[in-house]
MARMITOR-642863 format. One line per 10 residues: number of its first residue (from 1); for each residue y negated, z negated, x negated of N, C-alpha, C. Coordinates in Angstrom, 1 decimal, padded with zeros to 4 digits. Layout:
! residues N
NUM = Y,Z,X,Y,Z,X,Y,Z,X  ...
//
This chain:
! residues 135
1 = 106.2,-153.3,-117.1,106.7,-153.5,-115.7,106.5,-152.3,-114.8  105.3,-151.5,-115.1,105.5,-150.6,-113.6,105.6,-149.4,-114.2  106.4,-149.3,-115.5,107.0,-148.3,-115.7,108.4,-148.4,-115.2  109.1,-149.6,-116.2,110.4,-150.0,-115.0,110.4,-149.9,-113.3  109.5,-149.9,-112.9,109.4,-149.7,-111.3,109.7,-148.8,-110.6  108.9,-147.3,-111.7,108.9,-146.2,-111.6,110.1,-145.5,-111.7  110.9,-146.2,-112.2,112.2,-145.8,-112.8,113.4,-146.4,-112.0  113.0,-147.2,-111.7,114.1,-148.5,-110.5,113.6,-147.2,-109.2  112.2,-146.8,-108.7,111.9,-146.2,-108.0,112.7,-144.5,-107.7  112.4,-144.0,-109.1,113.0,-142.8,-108.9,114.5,-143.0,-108.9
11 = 115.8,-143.5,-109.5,116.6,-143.9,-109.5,117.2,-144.1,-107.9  116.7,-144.8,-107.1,116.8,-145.4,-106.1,116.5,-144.4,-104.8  116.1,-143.2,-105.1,115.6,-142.3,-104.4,114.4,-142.8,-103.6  113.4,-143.7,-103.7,112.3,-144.1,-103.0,111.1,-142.8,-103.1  110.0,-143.0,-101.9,109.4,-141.7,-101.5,108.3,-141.9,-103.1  107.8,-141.1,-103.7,107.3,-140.8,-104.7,106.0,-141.3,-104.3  105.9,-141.7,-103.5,104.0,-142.2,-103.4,104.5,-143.7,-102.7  105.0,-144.1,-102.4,105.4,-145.5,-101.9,104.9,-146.8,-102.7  104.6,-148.1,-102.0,104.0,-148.3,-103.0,104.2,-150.0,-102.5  104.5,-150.9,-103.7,104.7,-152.7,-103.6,103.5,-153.5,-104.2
21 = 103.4,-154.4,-104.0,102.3,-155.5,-104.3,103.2,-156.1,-105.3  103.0,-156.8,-106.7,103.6,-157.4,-107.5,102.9,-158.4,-107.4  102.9,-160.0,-107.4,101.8,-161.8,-107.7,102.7,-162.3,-109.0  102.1,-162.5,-109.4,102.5,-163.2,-110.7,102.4,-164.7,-110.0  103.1,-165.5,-110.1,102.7,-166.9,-109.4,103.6,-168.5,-110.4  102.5,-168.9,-110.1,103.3,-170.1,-110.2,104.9,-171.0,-109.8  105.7,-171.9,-110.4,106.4,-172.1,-109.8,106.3,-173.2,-108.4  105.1,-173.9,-108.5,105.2,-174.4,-107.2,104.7,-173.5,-105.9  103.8,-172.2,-106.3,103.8,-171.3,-105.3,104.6,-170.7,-104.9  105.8,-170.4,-105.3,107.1,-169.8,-105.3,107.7,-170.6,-104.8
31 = 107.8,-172.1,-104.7,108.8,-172.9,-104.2,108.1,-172.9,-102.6  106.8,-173.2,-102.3,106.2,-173.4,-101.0,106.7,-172.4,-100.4  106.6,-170.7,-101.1,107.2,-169.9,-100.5,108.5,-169.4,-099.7  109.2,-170.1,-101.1,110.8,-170.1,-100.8,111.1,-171.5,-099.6  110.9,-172.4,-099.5,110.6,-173.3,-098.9,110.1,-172.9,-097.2  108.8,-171.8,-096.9,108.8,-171.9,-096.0,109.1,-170.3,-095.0  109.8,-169.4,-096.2,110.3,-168.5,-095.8,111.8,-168.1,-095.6  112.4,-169.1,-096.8,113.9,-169.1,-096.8,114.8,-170.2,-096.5  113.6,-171.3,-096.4,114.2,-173.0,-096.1,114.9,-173.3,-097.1  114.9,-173.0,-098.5,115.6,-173.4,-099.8,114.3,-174.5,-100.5
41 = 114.4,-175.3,-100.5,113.9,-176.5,-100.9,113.9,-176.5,-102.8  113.5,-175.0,-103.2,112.9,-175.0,-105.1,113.0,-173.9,-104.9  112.3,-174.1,-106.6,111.7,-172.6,-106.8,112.7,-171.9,-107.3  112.4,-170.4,-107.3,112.8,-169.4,-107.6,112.3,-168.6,-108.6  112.7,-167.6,-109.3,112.1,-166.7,-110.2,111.7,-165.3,-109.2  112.3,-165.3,-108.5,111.7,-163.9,-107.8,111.7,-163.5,-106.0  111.1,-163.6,-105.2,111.2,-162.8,-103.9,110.8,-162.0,-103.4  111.6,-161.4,-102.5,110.8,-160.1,-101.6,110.4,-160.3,-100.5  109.1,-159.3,-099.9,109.0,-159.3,-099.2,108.5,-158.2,-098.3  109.6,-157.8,-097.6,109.9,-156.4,-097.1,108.5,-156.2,-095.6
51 = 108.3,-155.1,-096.1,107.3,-154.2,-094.7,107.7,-153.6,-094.0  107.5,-153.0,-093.0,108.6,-152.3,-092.2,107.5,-150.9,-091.9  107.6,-150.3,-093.2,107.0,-148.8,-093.7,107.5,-148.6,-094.4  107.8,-147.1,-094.3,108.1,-146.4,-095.0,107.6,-145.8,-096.7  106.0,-146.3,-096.7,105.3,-145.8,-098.0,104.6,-147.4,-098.4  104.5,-148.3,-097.9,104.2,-149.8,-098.3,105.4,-150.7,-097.8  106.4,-150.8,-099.0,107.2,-151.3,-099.2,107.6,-152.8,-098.9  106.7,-153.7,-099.4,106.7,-155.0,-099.5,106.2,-155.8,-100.9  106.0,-156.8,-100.6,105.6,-157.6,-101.4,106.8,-158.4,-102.4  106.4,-158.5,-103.9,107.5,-159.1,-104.6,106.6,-160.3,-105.4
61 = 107.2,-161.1,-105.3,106.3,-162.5,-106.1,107.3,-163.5,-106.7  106.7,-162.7,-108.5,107.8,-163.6,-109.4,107.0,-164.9,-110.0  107.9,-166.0,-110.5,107.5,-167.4,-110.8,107.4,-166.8,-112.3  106.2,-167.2,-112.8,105.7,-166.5,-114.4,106.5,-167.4,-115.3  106.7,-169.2,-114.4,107.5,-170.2,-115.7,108.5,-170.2,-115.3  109.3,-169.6,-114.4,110.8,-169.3,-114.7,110.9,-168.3,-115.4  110.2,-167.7,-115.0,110.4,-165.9,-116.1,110.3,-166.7,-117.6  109.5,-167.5,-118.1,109.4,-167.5,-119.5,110.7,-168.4,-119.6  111.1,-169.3,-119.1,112.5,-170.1,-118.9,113.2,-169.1,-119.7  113.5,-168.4,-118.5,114.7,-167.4,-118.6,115.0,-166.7,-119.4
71 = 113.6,-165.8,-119.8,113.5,-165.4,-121.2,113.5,-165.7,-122.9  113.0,-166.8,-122.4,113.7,-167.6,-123.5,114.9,-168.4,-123.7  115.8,-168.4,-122.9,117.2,-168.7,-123.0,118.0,-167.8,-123.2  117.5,-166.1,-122.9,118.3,-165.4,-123.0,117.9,-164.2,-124.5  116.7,-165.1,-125.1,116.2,-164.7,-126.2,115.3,-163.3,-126.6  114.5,-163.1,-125.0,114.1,-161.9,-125.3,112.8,-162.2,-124.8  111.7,-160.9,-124.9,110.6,-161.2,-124.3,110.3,-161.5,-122.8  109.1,-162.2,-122.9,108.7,-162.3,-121.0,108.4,-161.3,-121.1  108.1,-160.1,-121.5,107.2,-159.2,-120.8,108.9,-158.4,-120.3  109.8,-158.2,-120.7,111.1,-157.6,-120.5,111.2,-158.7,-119.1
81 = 112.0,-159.8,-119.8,112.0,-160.5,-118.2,111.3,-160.5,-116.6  109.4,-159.9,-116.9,109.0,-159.8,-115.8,109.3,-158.6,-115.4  109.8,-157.8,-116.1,110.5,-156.3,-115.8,111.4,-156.5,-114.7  112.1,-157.0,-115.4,113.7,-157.4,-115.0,113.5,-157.7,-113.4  112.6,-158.9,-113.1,112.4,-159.4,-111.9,111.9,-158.6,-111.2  110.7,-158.0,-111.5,110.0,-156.8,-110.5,111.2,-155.7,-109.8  112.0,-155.1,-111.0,113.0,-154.5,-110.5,113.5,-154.8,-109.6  114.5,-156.4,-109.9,115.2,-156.8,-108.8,114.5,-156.9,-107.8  113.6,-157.2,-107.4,112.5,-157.6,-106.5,112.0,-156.1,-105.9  112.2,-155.4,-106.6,112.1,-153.7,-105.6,113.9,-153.4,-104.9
91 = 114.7,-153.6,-106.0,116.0,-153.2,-105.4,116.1,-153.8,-103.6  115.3,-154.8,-104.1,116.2,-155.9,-102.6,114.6,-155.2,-101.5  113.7,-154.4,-101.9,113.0,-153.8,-100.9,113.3,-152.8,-100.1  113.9,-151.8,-101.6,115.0,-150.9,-101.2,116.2,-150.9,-100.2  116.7,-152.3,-099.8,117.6,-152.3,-098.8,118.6,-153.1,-100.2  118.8,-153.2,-100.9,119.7,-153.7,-101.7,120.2,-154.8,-101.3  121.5,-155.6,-101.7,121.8,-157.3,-101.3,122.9,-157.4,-102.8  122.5,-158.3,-102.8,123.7,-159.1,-103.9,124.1,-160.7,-103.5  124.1,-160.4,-102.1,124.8,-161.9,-101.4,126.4,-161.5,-101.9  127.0,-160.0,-101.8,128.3,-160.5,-102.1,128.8,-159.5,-103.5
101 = 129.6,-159.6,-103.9,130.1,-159.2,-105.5,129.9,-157.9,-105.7  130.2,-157.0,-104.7,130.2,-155.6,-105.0,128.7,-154.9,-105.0  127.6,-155.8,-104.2,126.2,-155.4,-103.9,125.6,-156.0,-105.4  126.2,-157.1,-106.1,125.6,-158.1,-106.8,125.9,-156.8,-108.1  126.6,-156.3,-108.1,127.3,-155.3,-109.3,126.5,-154.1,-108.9  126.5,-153.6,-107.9,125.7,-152.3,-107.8,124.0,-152.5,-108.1  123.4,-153.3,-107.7,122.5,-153.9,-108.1,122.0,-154.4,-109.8  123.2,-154.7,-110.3,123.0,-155.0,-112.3,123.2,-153.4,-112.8  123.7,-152.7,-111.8,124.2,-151.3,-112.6,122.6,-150.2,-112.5  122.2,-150.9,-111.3,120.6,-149.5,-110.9,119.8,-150.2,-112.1
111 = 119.6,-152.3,-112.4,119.0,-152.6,-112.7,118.6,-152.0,-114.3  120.0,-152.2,-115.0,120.4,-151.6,-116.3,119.9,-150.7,-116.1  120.3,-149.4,-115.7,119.5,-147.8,-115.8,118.0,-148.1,-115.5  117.4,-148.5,-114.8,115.6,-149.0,-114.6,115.4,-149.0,-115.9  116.2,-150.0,-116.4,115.5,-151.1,-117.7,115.7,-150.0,-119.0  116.3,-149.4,-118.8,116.7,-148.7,-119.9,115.9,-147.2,-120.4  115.8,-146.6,-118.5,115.2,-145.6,-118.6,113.6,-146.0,-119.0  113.0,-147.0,-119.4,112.1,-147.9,-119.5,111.5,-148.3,-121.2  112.7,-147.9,-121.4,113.1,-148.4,-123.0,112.6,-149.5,-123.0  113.3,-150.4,-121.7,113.4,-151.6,-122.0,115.0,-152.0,-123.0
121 = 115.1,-152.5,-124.4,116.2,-153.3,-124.5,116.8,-154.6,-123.6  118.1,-154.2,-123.2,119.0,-155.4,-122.8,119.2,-156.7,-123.0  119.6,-157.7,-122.9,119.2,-158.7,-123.8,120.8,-159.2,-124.3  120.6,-159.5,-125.6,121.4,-159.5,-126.3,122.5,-160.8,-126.0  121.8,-162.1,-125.6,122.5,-163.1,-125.1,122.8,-163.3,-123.3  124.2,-163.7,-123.0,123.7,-164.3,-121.5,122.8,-164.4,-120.6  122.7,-164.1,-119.8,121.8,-163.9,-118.7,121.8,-163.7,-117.5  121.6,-164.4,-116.4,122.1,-164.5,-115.2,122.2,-163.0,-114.3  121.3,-163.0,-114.5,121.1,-160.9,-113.8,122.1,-159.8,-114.8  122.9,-160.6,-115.8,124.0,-159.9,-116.1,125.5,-160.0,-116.3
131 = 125.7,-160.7,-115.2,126.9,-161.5,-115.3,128.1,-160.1,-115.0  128.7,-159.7,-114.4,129.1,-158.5,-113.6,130.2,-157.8,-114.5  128.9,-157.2,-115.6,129.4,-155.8,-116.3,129.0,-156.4,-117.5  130.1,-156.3,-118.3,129.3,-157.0,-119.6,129.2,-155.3,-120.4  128.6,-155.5,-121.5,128.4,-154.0,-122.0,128.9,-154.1,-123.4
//
């Protein structure tokens, strides 16, 4: 994971000393979260939470049983999947959005290169964070 970071980081042009909090959490911690920061009533696998500095970034807190969910439907390791999330979870600290199709695509394209420059493998089956671009 925080080599992927490093790599979503350098990619992204972020300041070379900058720096995010990762929680590994529960999913009912994640839902109270989402619940009383986004008024989405369930949980989620990943959110941000942006600082307004320039070298402490924000906070990202992924659901560890969605991650294994995920991962296992999409046939690959949790340890890749909590990659995956951390990433996305910096992109969107970065300023990123994937509310609409063209941010949602620019977004799978930095994510890919992260994951890769990471020698993280891709996952071989379906997967929600790769709908977009198939490869």
């Amino acid at each position: 994971m925080r080599l992927a970071l490093s790599e979503c980081a350098r990619i992204v042009e972020l300041m070379p000393n900058c720096e995010v909090s990762v929680l590994l959490a529960s999913d009912e911690f994640v839902h109270d979260l989402n619940l009383r920061y986004r008024g989405v009533d369930s949980a989620t696998d990943v959110l941000s939470f942006p600082q307004e500095d320039p070298i402490v970034l924000g906070d990202i807190v992924i659901s560890v049983e969605t991650a294994q969910a995920q991962a296992q439907r999409a046939s690959w390791p949790v340890d890749s999947e909590l990659a995956l999330l951390a990433v996305h979870g910096l992109l969107h600290l970065a300023g990123f959005d994937d509310e609409e199709e063209s941010g949602a695509l620019e977004m799978e394209i930095k994510t890919r290169e992260a994951l890769c420059a990471a020698s993280i493998p891709l996952p071989a089956c379906d997967h929600p964070f790769f709908q977009l671009m198939r490869p």
